[in-house]
Predicted model as a PDB file, atoms N, CA, C, CB and O in Angstrom, pLDDT in the B-factor column:
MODEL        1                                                                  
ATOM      1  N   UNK A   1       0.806  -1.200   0.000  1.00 73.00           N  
ATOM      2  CA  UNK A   1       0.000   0.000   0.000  1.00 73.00           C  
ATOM      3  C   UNK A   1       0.851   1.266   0.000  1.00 73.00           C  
ATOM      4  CB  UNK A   1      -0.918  -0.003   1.189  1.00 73.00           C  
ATOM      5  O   UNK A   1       0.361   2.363  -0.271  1.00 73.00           O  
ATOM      6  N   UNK A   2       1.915   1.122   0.257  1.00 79.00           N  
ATOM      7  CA  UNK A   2       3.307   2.584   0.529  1.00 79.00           C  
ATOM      8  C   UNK A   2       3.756   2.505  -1.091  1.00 79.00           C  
ATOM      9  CB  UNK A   2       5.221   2.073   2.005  1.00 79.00           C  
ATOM     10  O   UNK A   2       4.253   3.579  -1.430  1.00 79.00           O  
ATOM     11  N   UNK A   3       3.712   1.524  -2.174  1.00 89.00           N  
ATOM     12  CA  UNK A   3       3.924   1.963  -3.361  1.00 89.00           C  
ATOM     13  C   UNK A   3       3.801   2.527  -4.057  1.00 89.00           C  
ATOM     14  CB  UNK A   3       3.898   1.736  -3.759  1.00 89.00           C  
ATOM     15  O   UNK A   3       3.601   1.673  -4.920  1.00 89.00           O  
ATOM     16  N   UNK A   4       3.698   3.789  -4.756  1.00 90.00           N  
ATOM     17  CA  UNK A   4       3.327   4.939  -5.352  1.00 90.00           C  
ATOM     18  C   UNK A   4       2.750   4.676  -6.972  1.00 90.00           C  
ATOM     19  CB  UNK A   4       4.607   5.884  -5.258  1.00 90.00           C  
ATOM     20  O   UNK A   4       1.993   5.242  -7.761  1.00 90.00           O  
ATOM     21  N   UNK A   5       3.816   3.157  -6.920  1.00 93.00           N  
ATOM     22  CA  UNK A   5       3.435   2.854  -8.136  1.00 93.00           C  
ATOM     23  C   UNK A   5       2.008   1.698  -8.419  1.00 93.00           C  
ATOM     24  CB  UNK A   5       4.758   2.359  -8.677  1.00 93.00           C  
ATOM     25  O   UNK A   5       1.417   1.386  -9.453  1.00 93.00           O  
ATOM     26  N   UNK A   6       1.852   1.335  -7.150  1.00 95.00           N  
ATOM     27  CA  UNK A   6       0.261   0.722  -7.529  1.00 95.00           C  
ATOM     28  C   UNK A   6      -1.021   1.819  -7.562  1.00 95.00           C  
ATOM     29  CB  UNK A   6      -0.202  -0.472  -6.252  1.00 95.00           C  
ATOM     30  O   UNK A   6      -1.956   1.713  -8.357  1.00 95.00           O  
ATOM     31  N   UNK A   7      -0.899   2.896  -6.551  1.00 95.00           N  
ATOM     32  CA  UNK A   7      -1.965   4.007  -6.798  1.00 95.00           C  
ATOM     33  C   UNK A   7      -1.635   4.283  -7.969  1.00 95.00           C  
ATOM     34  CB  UNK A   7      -2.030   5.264  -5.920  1.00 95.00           C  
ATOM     35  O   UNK A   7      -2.741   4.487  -8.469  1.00 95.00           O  
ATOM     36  N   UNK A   8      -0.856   4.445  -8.816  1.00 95.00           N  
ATOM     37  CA  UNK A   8      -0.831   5.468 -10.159  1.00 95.00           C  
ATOM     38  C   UNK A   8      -1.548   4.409 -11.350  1.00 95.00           C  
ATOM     39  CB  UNK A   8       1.109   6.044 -10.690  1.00 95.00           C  
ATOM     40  O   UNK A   8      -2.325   4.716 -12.255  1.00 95.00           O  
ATOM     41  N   UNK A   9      -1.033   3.171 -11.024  1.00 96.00           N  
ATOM     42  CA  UNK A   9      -1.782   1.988 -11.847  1.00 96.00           C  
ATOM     43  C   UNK A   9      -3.105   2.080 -12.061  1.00 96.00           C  
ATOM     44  CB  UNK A   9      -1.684   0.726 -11.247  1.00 96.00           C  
ATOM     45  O   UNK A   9      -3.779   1.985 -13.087  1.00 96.00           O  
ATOM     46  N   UNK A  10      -3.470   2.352 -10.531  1.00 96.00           N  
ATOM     47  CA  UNK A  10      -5.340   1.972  -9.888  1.00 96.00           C  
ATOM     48  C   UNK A  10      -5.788   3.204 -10.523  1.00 96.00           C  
ATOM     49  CB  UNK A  10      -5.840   1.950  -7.737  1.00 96.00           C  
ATOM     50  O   UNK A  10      -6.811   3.150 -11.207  1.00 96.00           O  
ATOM     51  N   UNK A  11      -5.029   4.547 -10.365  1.00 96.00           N  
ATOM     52  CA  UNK A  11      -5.452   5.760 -11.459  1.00 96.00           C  
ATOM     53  C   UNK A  11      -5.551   5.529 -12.962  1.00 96.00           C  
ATOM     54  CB  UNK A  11      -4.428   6.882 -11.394  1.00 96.00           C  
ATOM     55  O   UNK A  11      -6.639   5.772 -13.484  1.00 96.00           O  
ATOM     56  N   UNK A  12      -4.761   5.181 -13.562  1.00 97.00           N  
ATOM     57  CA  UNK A  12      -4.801   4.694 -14.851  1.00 97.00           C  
ATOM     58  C   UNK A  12      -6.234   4.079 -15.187  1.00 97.00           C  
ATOM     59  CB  UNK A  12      -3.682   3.680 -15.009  1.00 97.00           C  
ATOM     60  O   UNK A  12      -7.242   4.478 -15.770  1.00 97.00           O  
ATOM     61  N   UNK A  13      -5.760   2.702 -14.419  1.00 96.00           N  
ATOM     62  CA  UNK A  13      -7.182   1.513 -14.609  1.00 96.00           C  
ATOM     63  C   UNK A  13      -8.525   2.340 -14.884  1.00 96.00           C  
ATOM     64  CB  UNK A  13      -7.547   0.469 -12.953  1.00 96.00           C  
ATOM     65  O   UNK A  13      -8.974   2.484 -16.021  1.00 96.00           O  
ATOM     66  N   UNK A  14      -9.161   2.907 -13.659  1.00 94.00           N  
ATOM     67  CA  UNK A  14     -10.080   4.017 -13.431  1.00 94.00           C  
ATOM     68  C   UNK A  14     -10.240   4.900 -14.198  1.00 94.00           C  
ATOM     69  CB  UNK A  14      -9.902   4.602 -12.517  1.00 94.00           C  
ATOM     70  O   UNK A  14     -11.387   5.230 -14.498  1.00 94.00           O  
ATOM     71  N   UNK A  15      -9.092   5.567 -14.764  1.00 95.00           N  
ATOM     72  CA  UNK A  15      -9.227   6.328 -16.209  1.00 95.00           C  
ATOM     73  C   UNK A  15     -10.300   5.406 -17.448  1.00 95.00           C  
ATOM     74  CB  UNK A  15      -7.398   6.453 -16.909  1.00 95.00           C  
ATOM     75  O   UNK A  15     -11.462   5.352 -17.850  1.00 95.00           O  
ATOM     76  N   UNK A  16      -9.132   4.876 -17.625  1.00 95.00           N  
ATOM     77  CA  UNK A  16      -9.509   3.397 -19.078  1.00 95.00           C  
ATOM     78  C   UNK A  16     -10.920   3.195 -19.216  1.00 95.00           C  
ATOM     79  CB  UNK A  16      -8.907   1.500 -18.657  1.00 95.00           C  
ATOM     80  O   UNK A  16     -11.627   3.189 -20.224  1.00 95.00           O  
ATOM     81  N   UNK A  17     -11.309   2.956 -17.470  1.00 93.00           N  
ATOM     82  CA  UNK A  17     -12.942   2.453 -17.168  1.00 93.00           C  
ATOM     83  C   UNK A  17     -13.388   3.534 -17.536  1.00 93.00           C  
ATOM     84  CB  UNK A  17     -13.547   2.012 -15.637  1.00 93.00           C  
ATOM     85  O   UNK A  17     -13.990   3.509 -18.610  1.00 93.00           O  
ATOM     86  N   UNK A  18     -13.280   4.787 -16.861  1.00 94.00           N  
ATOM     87  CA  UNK A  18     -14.489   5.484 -17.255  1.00 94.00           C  
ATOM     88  C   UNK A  18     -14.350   6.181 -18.619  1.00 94.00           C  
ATOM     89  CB  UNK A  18     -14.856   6.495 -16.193  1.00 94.00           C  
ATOM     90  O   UNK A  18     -15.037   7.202 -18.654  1.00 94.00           O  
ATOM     91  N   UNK A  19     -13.733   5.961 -19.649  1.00 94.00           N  
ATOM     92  CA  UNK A  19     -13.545   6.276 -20.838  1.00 94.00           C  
ATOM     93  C   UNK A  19     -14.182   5.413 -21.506  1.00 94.00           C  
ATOM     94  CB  UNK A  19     -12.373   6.407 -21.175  1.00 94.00           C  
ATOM     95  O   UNK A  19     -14.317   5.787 -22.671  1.00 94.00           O  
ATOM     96  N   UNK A  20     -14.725   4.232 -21.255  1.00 95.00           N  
ATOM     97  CA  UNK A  20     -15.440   3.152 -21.685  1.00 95.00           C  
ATOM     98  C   UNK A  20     -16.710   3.227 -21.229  1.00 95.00           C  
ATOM     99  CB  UNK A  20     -14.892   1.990 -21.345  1.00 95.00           C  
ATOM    100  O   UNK A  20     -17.562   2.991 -22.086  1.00 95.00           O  
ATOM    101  N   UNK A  21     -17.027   3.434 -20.348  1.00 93.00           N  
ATOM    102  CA  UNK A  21     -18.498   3.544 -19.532  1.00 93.00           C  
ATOM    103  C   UNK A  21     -19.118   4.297 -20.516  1.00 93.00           C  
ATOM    104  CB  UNK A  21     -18.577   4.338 -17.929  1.00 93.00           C  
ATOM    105  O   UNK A  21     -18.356   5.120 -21.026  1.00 93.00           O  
ATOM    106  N   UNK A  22     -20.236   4.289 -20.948  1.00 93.00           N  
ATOM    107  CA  UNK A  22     -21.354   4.947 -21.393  1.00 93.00           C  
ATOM    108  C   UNK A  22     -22.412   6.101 -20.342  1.00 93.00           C  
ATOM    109  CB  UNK A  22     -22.119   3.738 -21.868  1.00 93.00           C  
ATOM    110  O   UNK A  22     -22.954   7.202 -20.440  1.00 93.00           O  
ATOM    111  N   UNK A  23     -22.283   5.247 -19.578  1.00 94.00           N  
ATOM    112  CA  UNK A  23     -23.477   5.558 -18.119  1.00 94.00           C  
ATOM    113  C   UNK A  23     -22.370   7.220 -17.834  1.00 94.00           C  
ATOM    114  CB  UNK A  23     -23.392   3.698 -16.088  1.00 94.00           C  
ATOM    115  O   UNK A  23     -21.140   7.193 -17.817  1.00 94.00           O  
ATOM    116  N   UNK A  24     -23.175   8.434 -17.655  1.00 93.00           N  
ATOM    117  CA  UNK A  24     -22.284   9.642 -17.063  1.00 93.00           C  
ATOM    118  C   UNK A  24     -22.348   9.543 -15.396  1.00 93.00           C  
ATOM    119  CB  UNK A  24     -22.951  11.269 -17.621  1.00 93.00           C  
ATOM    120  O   UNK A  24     -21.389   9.882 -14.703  1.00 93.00           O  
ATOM    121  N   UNK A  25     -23.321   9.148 -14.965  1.00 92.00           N  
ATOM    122  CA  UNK A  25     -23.398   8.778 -13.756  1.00 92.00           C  
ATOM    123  C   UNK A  25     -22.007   8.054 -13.079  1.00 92.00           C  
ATOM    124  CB  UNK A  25     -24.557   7.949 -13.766  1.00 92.00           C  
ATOM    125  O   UNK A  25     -21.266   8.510 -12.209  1.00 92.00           O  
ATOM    126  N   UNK A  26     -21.920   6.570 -13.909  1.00 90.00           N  
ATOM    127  CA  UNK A  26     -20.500   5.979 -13.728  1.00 90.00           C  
ATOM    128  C   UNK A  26     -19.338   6.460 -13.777  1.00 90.00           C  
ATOM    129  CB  UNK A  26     -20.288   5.219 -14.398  1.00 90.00           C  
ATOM    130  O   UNK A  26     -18.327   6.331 -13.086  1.00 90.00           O  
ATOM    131  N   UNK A  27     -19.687   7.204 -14.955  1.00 92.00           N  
ATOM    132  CA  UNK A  27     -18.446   7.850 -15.556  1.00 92.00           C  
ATOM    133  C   UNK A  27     -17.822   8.800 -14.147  1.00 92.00           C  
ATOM    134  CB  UNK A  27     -18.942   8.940 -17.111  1.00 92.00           C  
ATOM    135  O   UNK A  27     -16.691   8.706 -13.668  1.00 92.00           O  
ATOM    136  N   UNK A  28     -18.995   9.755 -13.666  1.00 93.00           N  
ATOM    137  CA  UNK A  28     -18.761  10.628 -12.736  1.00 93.00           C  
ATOM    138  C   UNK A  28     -18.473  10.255 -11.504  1.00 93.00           C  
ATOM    139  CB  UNK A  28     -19.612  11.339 -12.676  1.00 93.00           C  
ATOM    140  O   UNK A  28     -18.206  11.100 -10.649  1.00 93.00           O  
ATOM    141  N   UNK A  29     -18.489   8.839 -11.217  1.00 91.00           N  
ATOM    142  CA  UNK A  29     -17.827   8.271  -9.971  1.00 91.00           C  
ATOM    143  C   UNK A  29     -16.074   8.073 -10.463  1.00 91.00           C  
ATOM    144  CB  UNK A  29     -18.706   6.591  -9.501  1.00 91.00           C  
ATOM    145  O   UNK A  29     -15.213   8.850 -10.050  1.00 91.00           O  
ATOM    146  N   UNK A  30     -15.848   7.218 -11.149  1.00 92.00           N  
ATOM    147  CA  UNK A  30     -14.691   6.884 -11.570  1.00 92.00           C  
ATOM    148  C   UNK A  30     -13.254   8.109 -12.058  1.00 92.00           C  
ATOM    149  CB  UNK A  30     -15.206   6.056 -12.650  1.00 92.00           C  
ATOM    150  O   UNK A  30     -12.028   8.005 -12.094  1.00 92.00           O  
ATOM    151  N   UNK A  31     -14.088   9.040 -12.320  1.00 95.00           N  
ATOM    152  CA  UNK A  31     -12.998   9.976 -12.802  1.00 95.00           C  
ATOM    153  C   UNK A  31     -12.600  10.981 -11.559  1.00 95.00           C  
ATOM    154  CB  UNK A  31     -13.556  10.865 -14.168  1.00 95.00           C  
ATOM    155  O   UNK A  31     -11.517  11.566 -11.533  1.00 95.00           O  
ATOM    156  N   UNK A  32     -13.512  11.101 -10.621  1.00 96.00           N  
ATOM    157  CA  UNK A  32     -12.974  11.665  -8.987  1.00 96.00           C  
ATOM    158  C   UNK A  32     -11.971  10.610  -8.395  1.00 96.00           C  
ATOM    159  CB  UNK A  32     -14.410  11.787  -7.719  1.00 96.00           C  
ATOM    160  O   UNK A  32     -10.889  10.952  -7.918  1.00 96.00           O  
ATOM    161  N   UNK A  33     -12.520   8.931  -8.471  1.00 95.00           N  
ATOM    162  CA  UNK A  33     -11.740   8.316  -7.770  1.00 95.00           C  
ATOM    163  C   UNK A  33     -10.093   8.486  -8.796  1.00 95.00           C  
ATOM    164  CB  UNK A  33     -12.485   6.735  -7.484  1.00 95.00           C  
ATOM    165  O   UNK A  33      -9.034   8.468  -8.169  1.00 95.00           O  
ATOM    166  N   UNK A  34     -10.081   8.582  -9.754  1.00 96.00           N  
ATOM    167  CA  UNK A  34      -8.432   8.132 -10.468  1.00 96.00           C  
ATOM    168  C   UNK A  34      -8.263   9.538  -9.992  1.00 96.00           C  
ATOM    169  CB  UNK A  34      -8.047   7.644 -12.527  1.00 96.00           C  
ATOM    170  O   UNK A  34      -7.132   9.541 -10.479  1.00 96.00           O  
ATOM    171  N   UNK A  35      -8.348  10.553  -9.558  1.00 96.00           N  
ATOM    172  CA  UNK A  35      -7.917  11.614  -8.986  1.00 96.00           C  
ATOM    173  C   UNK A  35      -7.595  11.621  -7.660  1.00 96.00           C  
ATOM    174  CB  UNK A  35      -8.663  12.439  -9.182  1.00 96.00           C  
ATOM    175  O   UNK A  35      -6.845  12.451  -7.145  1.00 96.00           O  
ATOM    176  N   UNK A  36      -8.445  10.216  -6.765  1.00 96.00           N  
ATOM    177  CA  UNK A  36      -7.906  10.470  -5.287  1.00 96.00           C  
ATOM    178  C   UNK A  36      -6.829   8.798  -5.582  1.00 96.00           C  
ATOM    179  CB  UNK A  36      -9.579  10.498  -3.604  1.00 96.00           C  
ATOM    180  O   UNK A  36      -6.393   8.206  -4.594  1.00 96.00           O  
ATOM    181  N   UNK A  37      -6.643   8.441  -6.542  1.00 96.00           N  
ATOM    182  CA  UNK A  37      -5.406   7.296  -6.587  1.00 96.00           C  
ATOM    183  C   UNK A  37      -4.525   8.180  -6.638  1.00 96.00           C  
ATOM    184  CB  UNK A  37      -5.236   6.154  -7.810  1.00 96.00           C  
ATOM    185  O   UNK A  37      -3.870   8.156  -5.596  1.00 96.00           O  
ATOM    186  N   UNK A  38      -4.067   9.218  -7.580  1.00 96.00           N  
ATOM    187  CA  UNK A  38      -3.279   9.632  -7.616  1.00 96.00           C  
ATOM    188  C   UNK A  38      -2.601  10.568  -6.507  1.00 96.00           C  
ATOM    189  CB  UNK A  38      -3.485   9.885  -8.502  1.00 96.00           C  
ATOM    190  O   UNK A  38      -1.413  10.792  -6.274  1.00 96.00           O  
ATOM    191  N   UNK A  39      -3.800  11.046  -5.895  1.00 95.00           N  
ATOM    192  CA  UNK A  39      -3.475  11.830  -4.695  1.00 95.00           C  
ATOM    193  C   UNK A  39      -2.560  10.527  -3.260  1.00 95.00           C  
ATOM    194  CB  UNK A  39      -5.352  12.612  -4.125  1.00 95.00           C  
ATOM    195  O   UNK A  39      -1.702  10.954  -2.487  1.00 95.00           O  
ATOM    196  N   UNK A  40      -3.004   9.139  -3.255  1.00 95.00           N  
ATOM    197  CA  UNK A  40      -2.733   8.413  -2.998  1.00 95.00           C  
ATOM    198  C   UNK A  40      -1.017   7.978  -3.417  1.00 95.00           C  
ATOM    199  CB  UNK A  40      -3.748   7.914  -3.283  1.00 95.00           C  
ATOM    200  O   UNK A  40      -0.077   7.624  -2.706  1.00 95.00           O  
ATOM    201  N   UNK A  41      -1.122   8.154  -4.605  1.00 94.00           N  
ATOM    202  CA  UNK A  41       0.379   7.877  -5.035  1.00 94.00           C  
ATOM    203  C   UNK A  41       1.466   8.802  -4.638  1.00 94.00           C  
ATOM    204  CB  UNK A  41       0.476   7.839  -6.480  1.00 94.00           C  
ATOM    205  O   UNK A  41       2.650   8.538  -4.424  1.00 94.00           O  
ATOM    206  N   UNK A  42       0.688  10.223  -4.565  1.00 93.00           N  
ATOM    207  CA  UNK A  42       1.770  11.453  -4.349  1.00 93.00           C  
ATOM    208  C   UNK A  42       1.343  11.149  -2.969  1.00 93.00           C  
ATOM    209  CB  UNK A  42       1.588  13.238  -5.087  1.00 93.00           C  
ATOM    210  O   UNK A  42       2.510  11.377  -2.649  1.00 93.00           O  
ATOM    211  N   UNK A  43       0.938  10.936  -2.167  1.00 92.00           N  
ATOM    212  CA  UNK A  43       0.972  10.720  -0.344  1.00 92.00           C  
ATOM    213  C   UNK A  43       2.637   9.414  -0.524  1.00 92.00           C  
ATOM    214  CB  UNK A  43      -1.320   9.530   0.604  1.00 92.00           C  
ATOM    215  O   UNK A  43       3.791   9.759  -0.269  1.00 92.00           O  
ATOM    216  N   UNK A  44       2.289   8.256  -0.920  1.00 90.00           N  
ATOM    217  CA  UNK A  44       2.999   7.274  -0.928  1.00 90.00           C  
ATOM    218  C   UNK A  44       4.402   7.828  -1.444  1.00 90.00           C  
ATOM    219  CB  UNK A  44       2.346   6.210  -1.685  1.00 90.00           C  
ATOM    220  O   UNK A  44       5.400   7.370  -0.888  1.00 90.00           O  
ATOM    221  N   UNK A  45       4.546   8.634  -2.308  1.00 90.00           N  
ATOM    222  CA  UNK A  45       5.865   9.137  -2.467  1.00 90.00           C  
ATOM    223  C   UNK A  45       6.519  10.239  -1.062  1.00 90.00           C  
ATOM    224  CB  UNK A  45       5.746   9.967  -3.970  1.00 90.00           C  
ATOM    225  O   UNK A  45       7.583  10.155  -0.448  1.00 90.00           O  
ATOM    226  N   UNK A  46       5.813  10.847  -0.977  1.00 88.00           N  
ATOM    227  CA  UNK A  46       6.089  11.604   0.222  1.00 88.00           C  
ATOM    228  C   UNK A  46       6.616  10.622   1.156  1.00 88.00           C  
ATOM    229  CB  UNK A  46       4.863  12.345   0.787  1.00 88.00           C  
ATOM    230  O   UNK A  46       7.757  10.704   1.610  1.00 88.00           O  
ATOM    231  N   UNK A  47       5.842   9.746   1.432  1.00 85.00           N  
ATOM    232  CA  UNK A  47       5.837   8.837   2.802  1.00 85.00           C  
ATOM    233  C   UNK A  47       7.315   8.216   3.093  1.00 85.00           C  
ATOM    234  CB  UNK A  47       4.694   7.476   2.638  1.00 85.00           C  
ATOM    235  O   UNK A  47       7.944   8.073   4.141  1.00 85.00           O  
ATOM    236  N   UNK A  48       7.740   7.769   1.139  1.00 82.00           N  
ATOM    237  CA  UNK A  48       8.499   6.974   0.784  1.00 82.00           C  
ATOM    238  C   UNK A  48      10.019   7.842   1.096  1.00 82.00           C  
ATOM    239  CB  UNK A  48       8.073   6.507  -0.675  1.00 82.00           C  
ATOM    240  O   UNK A  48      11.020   7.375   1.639  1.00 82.00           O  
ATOM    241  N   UNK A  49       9.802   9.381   0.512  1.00 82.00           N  
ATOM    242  CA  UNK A  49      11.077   9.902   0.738  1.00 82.00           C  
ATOM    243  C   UNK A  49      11.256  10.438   2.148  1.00 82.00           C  
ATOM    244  CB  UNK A  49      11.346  10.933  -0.239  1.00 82.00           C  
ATOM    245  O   UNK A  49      12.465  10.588   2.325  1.00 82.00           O  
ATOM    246  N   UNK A  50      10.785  10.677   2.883  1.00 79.00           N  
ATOM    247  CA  UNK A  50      10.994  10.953   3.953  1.00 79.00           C  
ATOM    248  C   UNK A  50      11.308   9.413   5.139  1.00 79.00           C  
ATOM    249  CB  UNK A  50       9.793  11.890   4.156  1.00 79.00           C  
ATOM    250  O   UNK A  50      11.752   9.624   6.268  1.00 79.00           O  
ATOM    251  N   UNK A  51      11.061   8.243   4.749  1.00 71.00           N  
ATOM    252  CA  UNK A  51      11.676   6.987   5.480  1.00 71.00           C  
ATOM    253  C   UNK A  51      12.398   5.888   5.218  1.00 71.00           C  
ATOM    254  CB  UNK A  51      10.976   6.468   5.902  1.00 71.00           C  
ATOM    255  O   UNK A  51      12.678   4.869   5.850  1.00 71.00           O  
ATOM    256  N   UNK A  52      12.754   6.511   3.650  1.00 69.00           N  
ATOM    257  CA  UNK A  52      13.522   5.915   3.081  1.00 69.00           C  
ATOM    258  C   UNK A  52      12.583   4.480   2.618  1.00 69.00           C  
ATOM    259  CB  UNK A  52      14.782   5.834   3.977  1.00 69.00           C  
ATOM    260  O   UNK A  52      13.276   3.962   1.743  1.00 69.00           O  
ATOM    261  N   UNK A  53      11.752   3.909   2.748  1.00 62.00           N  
ATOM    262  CA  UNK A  53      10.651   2.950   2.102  1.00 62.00           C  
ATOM    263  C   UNK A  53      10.658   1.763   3.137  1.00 62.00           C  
ATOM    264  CB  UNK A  53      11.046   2.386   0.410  1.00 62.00           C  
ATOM    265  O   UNK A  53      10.466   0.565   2.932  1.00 62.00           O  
ATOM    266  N   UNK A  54      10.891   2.330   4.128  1.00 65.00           N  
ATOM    267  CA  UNK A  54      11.228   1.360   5.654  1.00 65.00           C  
ATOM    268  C   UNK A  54      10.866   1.957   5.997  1.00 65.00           C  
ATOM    269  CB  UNK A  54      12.339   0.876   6.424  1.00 65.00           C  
ATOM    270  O   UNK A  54      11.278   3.117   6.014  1.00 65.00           O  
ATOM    271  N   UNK A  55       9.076   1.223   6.876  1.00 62.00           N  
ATOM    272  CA  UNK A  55       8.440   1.477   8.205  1.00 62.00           C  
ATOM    273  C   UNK A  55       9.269   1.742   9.495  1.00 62.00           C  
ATOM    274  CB  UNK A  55       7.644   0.358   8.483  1.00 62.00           C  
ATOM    275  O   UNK A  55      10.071   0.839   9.731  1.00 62.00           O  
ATOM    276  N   UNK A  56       9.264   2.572  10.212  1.00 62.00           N  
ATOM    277  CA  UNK A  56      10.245   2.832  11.532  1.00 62.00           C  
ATOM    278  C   UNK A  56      10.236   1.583  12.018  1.00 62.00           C  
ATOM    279  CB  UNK A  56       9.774   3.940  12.730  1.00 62.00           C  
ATOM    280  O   UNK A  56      11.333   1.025  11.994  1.00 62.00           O  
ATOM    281  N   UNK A  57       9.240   0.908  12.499  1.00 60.00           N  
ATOM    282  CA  UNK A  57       9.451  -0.132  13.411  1.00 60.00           C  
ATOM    283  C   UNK A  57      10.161  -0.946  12.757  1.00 60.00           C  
ATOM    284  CB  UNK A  57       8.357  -0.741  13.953  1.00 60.00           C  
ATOM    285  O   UNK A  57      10.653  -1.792  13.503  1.00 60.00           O  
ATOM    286  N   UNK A  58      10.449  -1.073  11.625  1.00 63.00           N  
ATOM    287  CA  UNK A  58      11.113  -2.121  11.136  1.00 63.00           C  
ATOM    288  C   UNK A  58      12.621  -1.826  11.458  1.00 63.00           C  
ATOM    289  CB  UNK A  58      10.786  -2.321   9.650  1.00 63.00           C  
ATOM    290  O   UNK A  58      13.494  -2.654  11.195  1.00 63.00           O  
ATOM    291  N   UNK A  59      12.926  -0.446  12.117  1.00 66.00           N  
ATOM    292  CA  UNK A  59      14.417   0.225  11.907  1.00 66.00           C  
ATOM    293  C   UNK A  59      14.387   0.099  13.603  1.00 66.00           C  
ATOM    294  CB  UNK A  59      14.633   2.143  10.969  1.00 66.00           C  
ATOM    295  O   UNK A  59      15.575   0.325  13.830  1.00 66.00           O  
ATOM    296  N   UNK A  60      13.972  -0.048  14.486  1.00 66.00           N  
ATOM    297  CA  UNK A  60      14.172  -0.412  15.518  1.00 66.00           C  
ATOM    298  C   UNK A  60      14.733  -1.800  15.911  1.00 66.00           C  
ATOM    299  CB  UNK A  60      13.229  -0.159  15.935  1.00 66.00           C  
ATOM    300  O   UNK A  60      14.433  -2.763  15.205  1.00 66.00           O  
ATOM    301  N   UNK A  61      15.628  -1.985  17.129  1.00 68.00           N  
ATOM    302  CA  UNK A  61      16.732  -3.261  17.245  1.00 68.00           C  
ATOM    303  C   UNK A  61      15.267  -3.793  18.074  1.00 68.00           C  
ATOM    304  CB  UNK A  61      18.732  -3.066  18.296  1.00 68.00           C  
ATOM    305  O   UNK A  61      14.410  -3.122  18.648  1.00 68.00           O  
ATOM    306  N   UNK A  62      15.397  -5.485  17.841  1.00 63.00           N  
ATOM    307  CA  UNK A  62      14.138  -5.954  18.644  1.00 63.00           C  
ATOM    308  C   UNK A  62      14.674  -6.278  19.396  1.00 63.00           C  
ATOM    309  CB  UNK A  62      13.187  -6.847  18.309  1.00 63.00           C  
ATOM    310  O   UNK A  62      15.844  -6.601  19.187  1.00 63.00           O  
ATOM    311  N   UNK A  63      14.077  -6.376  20.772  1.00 65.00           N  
ATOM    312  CA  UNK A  63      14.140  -6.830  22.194  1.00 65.00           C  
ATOM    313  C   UNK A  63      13.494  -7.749  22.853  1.00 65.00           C  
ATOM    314  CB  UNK A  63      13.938  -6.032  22.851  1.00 65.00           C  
ATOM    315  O   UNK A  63      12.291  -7.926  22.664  1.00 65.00           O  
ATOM    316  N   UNK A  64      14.226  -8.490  23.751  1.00 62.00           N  
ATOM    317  CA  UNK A  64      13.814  -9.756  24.646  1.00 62.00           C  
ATOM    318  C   UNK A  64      12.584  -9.450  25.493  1.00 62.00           C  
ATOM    319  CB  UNK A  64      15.029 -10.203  25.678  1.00 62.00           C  
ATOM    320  O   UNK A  64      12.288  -8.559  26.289  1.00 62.00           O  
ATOM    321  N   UNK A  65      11.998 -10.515  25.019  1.00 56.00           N  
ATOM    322  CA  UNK A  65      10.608 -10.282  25.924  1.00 56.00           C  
ATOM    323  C   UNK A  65      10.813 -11.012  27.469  1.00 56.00           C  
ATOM    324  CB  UNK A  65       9.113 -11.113  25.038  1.00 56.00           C  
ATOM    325  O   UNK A  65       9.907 -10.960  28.301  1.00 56.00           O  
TER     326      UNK A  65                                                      
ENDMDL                                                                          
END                                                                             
């Protein structure tokens, strides 16, 4: 889900669809959502450069229980 490059995919996809849809109704769902994938992808890049693409906890030494 931290990949930038599956939101931009799921934007794409969502494009394709609603360029095919007939229905404007449909259409008008699908073309907001490939706008919040992408907003999704630019979050995931952010996320990515600022932790280097390693969750903190994963950068913590583990300890004896």
């Amino acid at each position: 889900m931290t990949d930038p490059a599956h939101w931009h995919l799921r934007a794409q996809e969502a494009r394709r669809r609603a360029q095919q849809v007939k229905d404007r109704e449909a259409k008008a769902v699908q073309l907001p959502m490939a706008d919040k994938y992408d907003r999704l992808g630019a979050r995931a890049t952010e996320w990515m450069n600022k932790t280097d693409g390693i969750p903190q906890f994963l950068k913590r030494p583990l300890t004896a229980a």
